[in-house]
C-alpha positions as CSV (number, residue, x, y, z in Angstrom):
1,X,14.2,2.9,301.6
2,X,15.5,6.2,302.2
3,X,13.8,10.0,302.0
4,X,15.7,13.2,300.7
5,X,15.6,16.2,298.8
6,X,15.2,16.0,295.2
7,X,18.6,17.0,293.9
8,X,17.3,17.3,290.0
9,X,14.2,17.2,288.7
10,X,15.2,13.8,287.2
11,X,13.7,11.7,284.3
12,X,12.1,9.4,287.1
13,X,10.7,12.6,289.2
14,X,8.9,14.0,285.8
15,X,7.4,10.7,285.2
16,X,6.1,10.0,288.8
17,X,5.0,14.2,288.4
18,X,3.5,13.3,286.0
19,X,1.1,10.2,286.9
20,X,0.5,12.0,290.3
21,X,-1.1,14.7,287.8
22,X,-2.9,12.5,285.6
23,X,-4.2,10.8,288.9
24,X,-5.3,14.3,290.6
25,X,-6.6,15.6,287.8
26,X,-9.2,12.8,287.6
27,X,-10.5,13.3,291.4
28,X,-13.1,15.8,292.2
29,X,-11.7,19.2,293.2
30,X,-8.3,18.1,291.7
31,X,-7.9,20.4,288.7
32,X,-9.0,23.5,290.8
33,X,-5.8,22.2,293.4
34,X,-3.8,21.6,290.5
35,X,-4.2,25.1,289.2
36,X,-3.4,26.4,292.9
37,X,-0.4,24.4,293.0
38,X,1.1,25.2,289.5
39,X,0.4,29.3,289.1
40,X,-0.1,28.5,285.3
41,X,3.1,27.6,284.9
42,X,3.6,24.0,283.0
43,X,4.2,21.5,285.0
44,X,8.2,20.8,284.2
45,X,8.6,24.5,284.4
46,X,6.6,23.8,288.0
47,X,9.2,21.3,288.8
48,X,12.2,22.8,287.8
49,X,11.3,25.5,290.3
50,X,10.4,23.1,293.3
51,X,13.4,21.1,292.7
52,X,15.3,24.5,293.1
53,X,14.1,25.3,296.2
54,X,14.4,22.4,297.8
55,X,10.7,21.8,297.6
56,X,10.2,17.9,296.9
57,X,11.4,15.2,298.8
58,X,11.5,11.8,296.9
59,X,11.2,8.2,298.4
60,X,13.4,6.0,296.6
61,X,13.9,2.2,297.1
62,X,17.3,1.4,295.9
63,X,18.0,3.5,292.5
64,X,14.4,3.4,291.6
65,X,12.0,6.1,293.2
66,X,9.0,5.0,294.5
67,X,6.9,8.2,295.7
68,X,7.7,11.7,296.5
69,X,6.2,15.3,298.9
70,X,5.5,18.6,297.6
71,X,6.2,21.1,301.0
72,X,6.1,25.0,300.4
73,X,5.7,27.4,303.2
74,X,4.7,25.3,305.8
75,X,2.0,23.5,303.6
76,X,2.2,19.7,302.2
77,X,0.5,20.4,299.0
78,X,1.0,17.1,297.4
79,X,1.9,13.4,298.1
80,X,2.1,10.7,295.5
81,X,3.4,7.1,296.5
82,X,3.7,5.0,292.7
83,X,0.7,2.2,292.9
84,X,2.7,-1.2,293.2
85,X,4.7,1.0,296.2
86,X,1.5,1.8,298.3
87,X,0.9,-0.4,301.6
88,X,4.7,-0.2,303.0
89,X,4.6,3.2,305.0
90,X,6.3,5.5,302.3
91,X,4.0,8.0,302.4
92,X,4.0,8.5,306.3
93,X,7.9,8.4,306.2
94,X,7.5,11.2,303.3
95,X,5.3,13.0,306.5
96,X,7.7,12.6,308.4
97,X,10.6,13.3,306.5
98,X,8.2,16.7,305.6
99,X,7.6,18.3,308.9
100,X,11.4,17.3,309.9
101,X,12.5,19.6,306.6
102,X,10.2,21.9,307.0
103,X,10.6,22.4,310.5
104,X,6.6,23.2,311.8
105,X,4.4,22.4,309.0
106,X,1.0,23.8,309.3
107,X,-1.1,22.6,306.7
108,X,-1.9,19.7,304.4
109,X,-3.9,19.3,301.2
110,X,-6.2,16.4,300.4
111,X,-8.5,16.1,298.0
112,X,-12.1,15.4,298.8
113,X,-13.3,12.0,298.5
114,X,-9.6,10.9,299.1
115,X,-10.0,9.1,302.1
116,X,-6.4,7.1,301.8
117,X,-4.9,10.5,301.8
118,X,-7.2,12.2,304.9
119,X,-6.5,8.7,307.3
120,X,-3.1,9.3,306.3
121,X,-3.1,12.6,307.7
122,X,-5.2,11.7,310.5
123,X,-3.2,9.1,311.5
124,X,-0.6,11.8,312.4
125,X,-3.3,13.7,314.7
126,X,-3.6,16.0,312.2
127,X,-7.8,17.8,311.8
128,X,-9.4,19.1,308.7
129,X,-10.1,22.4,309.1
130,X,-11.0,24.0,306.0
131,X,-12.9,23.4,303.3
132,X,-13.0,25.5,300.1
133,X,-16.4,25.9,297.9
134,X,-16.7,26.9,294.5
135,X,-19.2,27.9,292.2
136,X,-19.2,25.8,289.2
């Protein structure tokens, strides 16, 4: 298993993009994050951007990639380990592989309800400290 920058936003990067969507999209509060992630831009437009700045790390086990981080600014705005990949401490080595790149990260997003993604993060130390409201 090794961690690195995404060096394209590869056929295999859009797809996994794309189910981490899908899967985000269907959680509680995930649309609105969505939308803050994205700008309104489309989503490959999105990811040819973050691929271009060095923005997405991707977990890959062998040739085939199994997961992959979002970091901007400081913030880890998204993490997405593929289902039959979960269980085997990708996603904390996509953590750690996130604060090493980023070099002090400050914030994380999770979604509420997502208590896989908040132990993740709390297994790290790390606190929830904010929590955003809207009217609906």
């Amino acid at each position: 298993m090794k961690v690195e920058v995404a060096a394209e936003p590869s056929e295999d990067l859009r797809r996994l993009f794309a189910t981490a969507m899908r899967h985000a999209a269907s959680h509680r509060g995930g649309p609105a994050m969505l939308a803050t992630i994205l700008e309104d831009r489309s989503s490959d437009a999105f990811l040819n951007d973050a691929v271009s700045q060095g923005s997405i790390l991707v977990a890959l086990d062998g040739d085939t990639m199994v997961g992959f981080a979002l970091c901007r600014d400081g913030v880890l705005e998204a993490i997405y380990v593929a289902k039959h990949s979960r269980r085997q401490g990708i996603a904390r080595r996509l953590v750690k592989a996130a604060v090493g790149a980023s070099g002090q990260l400050l914030d994380a997003y999770a979604l509420p309800g997502d208590r896989a993604t908040k132990s993740l993060f709390e297994s790290f130390g790390w606190k929830a400290r904010l929590l955003t409201m809207r009217a609906e």
